[in-house]
KOLGU-4560 file (N, C-alpha, C; in nm, 3 decimals, padded with zeros to 5 digits):
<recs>
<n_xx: 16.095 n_yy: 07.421 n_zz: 04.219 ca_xx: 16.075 ca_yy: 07.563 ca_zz: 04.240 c_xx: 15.990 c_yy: 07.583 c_zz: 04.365 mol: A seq: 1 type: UNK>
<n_xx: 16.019 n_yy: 07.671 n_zz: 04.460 ca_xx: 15.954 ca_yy: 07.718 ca_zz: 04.558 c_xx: 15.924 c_yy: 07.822 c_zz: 04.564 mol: A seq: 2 type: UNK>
<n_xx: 15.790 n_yy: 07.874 n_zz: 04.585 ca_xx: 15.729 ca_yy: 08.026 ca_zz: 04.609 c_xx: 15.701 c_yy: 08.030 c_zz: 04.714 mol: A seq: 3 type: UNK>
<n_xx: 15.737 n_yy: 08.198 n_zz: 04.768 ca_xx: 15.731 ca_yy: 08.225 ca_zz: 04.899 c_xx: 15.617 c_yy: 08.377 c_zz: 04.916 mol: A seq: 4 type: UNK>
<n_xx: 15.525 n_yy: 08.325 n_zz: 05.024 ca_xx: 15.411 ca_yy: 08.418 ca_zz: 05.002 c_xx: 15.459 c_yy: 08.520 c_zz: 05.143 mol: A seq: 5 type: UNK>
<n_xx: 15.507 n_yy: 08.672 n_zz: 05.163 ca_xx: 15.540 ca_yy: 08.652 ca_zz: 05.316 c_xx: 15.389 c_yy: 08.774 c_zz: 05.330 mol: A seq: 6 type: UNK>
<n_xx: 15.356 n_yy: 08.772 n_zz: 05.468 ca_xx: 15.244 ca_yy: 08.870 ca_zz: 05.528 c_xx: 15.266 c_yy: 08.949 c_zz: 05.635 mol: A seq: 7 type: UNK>
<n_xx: 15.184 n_yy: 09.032 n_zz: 05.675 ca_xx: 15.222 ca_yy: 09.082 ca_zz: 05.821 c_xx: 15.272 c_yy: 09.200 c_zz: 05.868 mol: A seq: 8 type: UNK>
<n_xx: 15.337 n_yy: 09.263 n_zz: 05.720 ca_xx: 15.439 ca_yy: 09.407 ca_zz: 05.755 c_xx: 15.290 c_yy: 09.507 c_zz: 05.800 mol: A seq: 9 type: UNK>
<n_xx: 15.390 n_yy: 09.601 n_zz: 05.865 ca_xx: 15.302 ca_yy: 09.737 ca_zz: 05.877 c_xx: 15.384 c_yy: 09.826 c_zz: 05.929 mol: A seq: 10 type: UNK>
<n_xx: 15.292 n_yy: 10.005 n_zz: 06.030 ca_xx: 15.287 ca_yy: 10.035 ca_zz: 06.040 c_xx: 15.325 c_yy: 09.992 c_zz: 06.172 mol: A seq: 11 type: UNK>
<n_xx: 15.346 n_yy: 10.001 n_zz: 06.297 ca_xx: 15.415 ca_yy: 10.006 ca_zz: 06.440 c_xx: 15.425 c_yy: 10.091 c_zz: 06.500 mol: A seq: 12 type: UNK>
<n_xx: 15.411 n_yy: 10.135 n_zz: 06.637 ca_xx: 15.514 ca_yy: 10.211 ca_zz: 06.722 c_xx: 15.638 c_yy: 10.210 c_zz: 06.754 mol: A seq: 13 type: UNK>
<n_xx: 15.682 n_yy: 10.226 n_zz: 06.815 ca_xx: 15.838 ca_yy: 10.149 ca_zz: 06.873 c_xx: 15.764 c_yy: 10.101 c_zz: 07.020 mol: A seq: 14 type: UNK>
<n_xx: 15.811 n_yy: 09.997 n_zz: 07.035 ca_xx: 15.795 ca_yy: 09.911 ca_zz: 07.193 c_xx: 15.646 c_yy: 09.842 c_zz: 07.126 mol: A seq: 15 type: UNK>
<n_xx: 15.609 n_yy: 09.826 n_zz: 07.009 ca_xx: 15.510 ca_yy: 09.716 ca_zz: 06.979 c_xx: 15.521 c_yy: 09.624 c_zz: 06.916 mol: A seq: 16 type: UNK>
<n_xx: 15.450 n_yy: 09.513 n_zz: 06.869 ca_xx: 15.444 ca_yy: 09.387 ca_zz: 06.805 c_xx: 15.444 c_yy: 09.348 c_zz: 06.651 mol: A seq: 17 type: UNK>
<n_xx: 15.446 n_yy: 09.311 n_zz: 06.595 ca_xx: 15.458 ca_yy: 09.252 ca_zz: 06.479 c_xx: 15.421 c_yy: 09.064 c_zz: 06.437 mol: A seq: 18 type: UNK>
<n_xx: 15.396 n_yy: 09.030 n_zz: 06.406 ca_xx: 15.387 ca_yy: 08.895 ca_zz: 06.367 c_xx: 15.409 c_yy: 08.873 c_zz: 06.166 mol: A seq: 19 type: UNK>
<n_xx: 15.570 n_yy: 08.836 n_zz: 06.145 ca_xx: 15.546 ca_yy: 08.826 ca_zz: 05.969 c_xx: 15.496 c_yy: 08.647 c_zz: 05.939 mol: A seq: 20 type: UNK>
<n_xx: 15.444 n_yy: 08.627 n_zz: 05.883 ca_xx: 15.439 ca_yy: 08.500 ca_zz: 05.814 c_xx: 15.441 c_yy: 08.494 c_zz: 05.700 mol: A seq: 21 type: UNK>
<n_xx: 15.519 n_yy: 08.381 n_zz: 05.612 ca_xx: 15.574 ca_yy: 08.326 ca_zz: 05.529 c_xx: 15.502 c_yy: 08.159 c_zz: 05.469 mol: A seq: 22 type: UNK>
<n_xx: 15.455 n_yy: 08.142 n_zz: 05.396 ca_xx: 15.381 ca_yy: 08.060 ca_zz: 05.347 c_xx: 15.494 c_yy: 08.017 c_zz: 05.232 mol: A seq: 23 type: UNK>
<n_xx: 15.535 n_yy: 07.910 n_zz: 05.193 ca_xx: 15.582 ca_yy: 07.814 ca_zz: 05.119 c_xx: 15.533 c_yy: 07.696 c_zz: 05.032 mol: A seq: 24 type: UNK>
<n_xx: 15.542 n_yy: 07.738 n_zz: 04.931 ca_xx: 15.485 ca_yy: 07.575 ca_zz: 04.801 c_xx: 15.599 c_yy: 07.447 c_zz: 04.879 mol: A seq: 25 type: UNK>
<n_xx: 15.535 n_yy: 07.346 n_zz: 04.777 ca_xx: 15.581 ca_yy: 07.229 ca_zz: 04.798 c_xx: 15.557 c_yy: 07.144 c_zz: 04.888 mol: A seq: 26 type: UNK>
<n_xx: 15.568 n_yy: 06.996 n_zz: 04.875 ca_xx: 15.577 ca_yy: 06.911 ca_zz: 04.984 c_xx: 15.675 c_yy: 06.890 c_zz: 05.064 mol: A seq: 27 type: UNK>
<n_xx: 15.726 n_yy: 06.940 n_zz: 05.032 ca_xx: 15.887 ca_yy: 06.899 ca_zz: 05.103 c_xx: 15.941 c_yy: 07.023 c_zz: 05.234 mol: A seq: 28 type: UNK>
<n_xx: 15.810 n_yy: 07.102 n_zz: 05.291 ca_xx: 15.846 ca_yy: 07.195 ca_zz: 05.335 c_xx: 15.936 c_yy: 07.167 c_zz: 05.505 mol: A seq: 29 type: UNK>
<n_xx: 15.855 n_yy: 07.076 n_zz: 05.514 ca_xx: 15.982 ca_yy: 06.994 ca_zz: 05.631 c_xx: 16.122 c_yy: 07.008 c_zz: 05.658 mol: A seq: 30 type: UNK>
<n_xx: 16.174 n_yy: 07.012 n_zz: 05.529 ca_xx: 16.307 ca_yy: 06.969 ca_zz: 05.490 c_xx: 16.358 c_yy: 07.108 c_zz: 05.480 mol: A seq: 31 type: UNK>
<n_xx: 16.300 n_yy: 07.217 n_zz: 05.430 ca_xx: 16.335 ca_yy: 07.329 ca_zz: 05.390 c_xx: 16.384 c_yy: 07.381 c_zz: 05.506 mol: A seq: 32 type: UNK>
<n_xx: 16.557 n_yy: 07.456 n_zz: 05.507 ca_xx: 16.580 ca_yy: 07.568 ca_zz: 05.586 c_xx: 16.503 c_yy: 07.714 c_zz: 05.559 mol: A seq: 33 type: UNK>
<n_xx: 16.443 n_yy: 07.753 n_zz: 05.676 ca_xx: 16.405 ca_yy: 07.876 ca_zz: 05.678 c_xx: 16.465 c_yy: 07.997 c_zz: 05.720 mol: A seq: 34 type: UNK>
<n_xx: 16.455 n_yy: 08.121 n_zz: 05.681 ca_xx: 16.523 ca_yy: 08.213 ca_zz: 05.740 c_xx: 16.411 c_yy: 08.306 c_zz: 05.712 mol: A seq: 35 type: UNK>
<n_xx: 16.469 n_yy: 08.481 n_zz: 05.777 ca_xx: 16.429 ca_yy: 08.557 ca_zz: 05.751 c_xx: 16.532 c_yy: 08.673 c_zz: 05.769 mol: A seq: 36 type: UNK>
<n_xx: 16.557 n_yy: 08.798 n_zz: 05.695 ca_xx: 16.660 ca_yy: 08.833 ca_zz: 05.638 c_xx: 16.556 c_yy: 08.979 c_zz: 05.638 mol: A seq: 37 type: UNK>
<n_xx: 16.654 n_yy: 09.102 n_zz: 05.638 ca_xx: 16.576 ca_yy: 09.198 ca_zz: 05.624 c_xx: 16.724 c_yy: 09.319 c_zz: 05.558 mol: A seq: 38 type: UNK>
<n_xx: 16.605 n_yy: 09.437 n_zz: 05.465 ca_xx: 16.711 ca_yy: 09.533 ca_zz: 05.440 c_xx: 16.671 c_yy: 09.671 c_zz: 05.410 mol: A seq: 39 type: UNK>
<n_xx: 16.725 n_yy: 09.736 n_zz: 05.519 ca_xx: 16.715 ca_yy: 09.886 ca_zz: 05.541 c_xx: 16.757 c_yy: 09.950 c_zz: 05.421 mol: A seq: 40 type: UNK>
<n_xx: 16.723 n_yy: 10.097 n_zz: 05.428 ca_xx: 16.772 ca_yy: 10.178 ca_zz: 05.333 c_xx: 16.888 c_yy: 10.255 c_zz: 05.311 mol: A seq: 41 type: UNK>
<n_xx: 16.937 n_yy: 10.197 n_zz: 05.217 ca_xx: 17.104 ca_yy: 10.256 ca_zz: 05.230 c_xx: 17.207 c_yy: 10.151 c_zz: 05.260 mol: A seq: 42 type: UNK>
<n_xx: 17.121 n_yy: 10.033 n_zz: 05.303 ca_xx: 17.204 ca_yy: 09.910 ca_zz: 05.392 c_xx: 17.211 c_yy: 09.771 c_zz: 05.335 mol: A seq: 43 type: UNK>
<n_xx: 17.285 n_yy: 09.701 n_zz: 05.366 ca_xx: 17.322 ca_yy: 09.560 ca_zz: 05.307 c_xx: 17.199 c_yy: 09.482 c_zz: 05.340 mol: A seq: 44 type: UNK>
<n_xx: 17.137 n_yy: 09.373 n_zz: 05.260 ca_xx: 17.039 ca_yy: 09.288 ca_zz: 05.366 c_xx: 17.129 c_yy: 09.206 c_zz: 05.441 mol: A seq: 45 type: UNK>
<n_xx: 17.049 n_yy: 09.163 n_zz: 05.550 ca_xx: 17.095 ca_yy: 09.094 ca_zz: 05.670 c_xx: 17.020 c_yy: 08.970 c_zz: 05.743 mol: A seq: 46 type: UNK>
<n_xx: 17.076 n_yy: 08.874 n_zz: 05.793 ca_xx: 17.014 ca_yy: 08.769 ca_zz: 05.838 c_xx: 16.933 c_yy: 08.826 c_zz: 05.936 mol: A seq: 47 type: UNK>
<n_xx: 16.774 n_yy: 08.809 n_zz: 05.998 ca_xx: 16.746 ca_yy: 08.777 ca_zz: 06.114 c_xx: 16.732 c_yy: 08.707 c_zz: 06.208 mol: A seq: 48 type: UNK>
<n_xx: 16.683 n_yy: 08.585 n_zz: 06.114 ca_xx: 16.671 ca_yy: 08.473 ca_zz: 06.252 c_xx: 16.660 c_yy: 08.358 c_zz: 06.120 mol: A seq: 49 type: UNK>
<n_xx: 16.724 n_yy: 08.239 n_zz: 06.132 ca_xx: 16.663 ca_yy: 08.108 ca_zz: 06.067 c_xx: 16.642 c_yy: 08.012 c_zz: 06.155 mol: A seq: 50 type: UNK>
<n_xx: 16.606 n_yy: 07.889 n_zz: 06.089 ca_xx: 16.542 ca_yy: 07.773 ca_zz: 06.135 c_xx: 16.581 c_yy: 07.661 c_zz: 06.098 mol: A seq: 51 type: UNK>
<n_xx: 16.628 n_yy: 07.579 n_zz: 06.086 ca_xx: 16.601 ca_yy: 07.437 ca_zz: 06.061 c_xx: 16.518 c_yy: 07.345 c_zz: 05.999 mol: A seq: 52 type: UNK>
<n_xx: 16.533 n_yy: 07.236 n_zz: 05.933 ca_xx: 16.408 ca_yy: 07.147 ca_zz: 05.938 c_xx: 16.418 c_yy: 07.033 c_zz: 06.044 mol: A seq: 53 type: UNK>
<n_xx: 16.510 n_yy: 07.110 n_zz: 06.157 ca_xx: 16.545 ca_yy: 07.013 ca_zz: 06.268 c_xx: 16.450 c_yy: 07.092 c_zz: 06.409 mol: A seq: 54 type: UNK>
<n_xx: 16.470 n_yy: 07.271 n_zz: 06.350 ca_xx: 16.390 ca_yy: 07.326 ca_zz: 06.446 c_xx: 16.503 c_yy: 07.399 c_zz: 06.532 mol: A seq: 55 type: UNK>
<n_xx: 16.660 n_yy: 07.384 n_zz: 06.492 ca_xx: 16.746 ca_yy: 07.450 ca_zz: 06.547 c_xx: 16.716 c_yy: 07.636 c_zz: 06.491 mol: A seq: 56 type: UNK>
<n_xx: 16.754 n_yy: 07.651 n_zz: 06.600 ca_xx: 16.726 ca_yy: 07.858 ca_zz: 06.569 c_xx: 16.858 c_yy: 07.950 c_zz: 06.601 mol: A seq: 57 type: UNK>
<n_xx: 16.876 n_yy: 08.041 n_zz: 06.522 ca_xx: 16.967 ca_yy: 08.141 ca_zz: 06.508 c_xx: 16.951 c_yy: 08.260 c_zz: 06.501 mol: A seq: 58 type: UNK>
<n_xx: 16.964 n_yy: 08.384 n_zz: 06.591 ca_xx: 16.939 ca_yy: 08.530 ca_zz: 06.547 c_xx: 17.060 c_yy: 08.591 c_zz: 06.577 mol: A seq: 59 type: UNK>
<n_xx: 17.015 n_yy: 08.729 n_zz: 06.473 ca_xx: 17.095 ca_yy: 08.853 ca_zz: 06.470 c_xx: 17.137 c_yy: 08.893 c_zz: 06.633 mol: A seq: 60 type: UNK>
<n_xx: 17.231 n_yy: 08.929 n_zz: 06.622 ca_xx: 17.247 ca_yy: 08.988 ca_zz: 06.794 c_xx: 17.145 c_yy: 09.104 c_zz: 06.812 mol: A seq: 61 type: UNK>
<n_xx: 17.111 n_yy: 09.220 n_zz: 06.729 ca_xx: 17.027 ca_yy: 09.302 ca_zz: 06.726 c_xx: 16.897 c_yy: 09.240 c_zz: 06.798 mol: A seq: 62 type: UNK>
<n_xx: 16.864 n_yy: 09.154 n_zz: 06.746 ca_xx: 16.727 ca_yy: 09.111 ca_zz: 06.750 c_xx: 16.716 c_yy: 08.962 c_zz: 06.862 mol: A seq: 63 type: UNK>
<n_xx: 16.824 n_yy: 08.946 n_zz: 06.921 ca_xx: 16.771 ca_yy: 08.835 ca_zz: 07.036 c_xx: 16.747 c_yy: 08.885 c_zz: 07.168 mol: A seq: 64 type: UNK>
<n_xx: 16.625 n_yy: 08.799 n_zz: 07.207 ca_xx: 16.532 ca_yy: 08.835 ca_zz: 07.294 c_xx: 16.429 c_yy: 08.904 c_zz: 07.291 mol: A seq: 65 type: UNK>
<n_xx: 16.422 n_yy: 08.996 n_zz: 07.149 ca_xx: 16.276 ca_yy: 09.052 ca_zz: 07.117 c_xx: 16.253 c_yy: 08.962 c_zz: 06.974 mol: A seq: 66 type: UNK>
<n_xx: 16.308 n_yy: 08.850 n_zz: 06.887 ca_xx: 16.222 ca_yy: 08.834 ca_zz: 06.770 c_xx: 16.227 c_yy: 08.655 c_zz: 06.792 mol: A seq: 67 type: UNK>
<n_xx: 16.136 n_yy: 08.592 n_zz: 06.764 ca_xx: 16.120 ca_yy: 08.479 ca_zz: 06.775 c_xx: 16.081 c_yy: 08.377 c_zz: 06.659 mol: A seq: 68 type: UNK>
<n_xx: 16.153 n_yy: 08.294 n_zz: 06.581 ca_xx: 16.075 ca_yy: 08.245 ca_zz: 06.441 c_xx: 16.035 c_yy: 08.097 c_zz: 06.465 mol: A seq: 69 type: UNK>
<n_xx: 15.957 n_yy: 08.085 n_zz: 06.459 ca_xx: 15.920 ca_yy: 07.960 ca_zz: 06.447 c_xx: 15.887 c_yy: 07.875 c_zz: 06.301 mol: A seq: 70 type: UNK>
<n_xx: 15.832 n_yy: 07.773 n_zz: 06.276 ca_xx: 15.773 ca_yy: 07.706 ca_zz: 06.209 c_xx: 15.617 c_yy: 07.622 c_zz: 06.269 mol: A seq: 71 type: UNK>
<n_xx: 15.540 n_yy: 07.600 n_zz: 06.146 ca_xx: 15.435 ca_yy: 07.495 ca_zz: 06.124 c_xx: 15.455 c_yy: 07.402 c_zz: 05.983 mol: A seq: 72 type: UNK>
<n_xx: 15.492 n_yy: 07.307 n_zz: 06.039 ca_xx: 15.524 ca_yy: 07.214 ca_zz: 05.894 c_xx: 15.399 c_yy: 07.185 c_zz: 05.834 mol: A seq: 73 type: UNK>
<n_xx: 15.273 n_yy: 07.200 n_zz: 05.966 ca_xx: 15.162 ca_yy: 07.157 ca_zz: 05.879 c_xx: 15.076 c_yy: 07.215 c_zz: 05.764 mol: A seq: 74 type: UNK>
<n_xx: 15.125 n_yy: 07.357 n_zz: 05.757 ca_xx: 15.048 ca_yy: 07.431 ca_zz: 05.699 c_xx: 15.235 c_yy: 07.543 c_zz: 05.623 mol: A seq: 75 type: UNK>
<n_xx: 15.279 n_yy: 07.477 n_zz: 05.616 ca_xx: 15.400 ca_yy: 07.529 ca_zz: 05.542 c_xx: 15.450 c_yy: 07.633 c_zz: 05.527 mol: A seq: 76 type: UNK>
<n_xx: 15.414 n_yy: 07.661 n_zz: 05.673 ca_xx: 15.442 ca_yy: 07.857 ca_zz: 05.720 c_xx: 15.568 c_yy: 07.844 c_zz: 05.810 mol: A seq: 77 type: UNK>
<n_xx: 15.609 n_yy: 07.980 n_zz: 05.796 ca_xx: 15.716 ca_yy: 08.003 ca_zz: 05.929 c_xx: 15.669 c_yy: 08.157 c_zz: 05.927 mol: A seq: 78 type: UNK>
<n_xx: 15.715 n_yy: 08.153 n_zz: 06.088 ca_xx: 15.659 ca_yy: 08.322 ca_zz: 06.135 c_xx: 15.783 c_yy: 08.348 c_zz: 06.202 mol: A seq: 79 type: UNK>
<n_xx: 15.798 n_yy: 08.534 n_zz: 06.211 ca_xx: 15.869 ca_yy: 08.574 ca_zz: 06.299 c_xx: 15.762 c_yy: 08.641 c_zz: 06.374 mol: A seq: 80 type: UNK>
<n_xx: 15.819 n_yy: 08.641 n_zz: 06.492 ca_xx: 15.728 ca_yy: 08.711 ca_zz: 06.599 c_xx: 15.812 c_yy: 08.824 c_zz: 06.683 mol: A seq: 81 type: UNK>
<n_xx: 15.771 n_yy: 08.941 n_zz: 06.652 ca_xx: 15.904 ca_yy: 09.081 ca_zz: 06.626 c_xx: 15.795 c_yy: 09.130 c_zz: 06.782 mol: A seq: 82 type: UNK>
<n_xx: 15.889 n_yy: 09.145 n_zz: 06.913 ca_xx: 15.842 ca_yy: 09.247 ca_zz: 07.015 c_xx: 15.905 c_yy: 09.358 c_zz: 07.052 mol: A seq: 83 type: UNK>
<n_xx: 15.851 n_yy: 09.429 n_zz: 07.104 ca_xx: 15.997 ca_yy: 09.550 ca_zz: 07.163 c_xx: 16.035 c_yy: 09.583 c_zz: 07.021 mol: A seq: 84 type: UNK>
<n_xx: 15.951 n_yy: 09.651 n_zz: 06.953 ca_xx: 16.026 ca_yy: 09.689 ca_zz: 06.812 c_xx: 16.098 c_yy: 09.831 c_zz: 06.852 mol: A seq: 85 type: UNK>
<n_xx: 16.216 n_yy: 09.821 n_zz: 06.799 ca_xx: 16.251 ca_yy: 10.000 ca_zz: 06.751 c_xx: 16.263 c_yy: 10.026 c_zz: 06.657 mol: A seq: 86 type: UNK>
<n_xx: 16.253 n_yy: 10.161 n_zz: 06.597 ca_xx: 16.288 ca_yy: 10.288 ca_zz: 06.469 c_xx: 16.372 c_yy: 10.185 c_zz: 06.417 mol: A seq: 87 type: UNK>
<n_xx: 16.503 n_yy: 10.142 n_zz: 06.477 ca_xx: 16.616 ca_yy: 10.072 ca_zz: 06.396 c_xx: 16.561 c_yy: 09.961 c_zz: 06.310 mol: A seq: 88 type: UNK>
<n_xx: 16.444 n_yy: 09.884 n_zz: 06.370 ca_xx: 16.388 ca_yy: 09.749 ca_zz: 06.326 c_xx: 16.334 c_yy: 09.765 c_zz: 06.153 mol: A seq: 89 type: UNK>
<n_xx: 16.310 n_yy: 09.898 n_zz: 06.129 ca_xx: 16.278 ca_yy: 09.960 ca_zz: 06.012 c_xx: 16.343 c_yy: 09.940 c_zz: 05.889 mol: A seq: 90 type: UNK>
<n_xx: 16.262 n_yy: 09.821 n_zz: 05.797 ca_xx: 16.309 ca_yy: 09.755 ca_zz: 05.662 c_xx: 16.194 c_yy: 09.699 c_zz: 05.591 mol: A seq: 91 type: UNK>
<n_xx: 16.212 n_yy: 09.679 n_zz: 05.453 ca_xx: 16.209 ca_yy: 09.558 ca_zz: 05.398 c_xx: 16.239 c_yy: 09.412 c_zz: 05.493 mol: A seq: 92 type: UNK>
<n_xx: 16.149 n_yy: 09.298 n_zz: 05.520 ca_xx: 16.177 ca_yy: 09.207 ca_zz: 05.556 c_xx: 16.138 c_yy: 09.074 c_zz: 05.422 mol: A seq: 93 type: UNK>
<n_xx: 16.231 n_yy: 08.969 n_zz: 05.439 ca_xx: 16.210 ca_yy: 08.894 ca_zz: 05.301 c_xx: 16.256 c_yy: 08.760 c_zz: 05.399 mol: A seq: 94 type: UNK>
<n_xx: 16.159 n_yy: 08.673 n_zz: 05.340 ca_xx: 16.122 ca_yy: 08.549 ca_zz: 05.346 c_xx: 16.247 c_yy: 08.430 c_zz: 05.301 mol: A seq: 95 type: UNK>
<n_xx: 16.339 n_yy: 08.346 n_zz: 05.361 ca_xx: 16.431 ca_yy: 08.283 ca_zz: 05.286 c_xx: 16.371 c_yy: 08.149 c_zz: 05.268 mol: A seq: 96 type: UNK>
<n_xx: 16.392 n_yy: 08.042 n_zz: 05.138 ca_xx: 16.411 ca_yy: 07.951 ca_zz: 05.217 c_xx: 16.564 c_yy: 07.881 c_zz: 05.130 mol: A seq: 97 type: UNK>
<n_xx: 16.645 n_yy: 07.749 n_zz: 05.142 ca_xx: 16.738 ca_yy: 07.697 ca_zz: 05.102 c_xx: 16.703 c_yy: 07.503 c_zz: 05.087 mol: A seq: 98 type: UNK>
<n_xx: 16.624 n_yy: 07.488 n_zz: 04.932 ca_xx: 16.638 ca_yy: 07.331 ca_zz: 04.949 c_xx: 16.684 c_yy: 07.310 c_zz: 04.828 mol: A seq: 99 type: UNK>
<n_xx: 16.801 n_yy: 07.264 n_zz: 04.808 ca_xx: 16.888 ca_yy: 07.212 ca_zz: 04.712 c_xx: 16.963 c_yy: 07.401 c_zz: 04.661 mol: A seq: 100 type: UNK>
<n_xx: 16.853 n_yy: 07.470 n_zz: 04.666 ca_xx: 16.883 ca_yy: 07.608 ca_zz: 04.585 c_xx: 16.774 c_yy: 07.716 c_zz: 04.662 mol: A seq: 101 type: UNK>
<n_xx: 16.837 n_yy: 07.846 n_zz: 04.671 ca_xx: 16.814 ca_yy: 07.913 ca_zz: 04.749 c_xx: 16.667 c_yy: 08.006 c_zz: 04.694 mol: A seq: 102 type: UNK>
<n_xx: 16.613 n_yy: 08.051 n_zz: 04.774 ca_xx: 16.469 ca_yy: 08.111 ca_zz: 04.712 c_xx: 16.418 c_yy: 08.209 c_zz: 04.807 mol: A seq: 103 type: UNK>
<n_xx: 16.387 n_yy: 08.336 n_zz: 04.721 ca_xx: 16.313 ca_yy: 08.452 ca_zz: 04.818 c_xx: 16.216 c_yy: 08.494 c_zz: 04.757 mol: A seq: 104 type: UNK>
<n_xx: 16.108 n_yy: 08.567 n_zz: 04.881 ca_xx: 16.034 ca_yy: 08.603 ca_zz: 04.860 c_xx: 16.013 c_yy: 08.754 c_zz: 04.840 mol: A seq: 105 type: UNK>
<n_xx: 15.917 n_yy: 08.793 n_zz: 04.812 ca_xx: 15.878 ca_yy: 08.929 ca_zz: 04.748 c_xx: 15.893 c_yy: 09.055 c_zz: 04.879 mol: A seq: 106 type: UNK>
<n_xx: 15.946 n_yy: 09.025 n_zz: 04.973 ca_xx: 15.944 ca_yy: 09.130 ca_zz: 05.067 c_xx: 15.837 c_yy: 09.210 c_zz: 05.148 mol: A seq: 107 type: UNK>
<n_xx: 15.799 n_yy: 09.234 n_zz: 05.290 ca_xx: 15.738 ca_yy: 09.306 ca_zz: 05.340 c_xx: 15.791 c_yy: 09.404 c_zz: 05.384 mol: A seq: 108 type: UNK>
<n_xx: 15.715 n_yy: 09.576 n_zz: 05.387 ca_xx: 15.742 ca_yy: 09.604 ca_zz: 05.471 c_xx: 15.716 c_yy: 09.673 c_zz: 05.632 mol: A seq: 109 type: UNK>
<n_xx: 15.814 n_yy: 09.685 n_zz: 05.712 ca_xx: 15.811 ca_yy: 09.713 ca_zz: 05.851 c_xx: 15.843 c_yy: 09.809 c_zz: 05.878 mol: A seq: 110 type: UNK>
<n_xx: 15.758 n_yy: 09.910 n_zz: 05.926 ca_xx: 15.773 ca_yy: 10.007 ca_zz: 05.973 c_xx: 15.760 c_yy: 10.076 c_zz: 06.142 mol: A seq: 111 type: UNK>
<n_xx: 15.869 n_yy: 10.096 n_zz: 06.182 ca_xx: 15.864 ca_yy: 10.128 ca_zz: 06.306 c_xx: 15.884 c_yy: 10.282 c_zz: 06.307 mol: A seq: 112 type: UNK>
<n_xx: 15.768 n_yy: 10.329 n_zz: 06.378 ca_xx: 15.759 ca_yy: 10.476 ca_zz: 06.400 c_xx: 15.664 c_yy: 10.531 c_zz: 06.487 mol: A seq: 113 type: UNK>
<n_xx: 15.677 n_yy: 10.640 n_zz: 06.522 ca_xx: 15.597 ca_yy: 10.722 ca_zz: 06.630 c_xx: 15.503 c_yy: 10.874 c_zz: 06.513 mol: A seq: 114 type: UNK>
</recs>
């Protein structure tokens, strides 16, 4: 079983920053694919960006060139790092991860507004 702790949502402008992090049980967090996935109101959830336990990366077309996810294996976090936010960026964001069986976390949320 894996629990996923995620942090970070708020309040925003549009054209400002964000940083979510995601904290993960287990030893095995190495191994774990990460993602991060988000879902508007009214709307399907959706991939944002995942990761690897190779460190390979993937984003939404929406979101490449303003969101960036990384990992720290040492401390069993992965972050997205959200710039250039807009109004649209506005969701629920949720924490993935996939080792043997898939697991989410409790959701933040992001609010982009003026």
């Amino acid at each position: 079983q894996v629990q996923l702790e995620e942090s970070g949502g708020g309040l925003v402008q549009p054209g400002g920053s964000l940083r979510l992090s995601c904290k993960a049980s287990g030893s095995e967090f190495n191994a774990y694919t990460m993602a991060w996935y988000r879902q508007a109101p009214g709307k399907q959830r959706e991939l944002v960006a995942a990761i690897t336990s190779g460190g390979s990366t993937n984003y939404a077309d929406s979101v490449k060139g303003r969101f960036t996810i990384s990992r720290d294996n040492a401390k069993n976090t992965v972050y997205l790092q959200m710039n250039s936010l807009k109004p649209e960026d506005t969701a629920v964001y949720y924490c993935y991860a996939r080792y043997y069986l898939n697991y989410w976390g409790q959701g933040t949320q992001v609010t982009v507004s003026s």
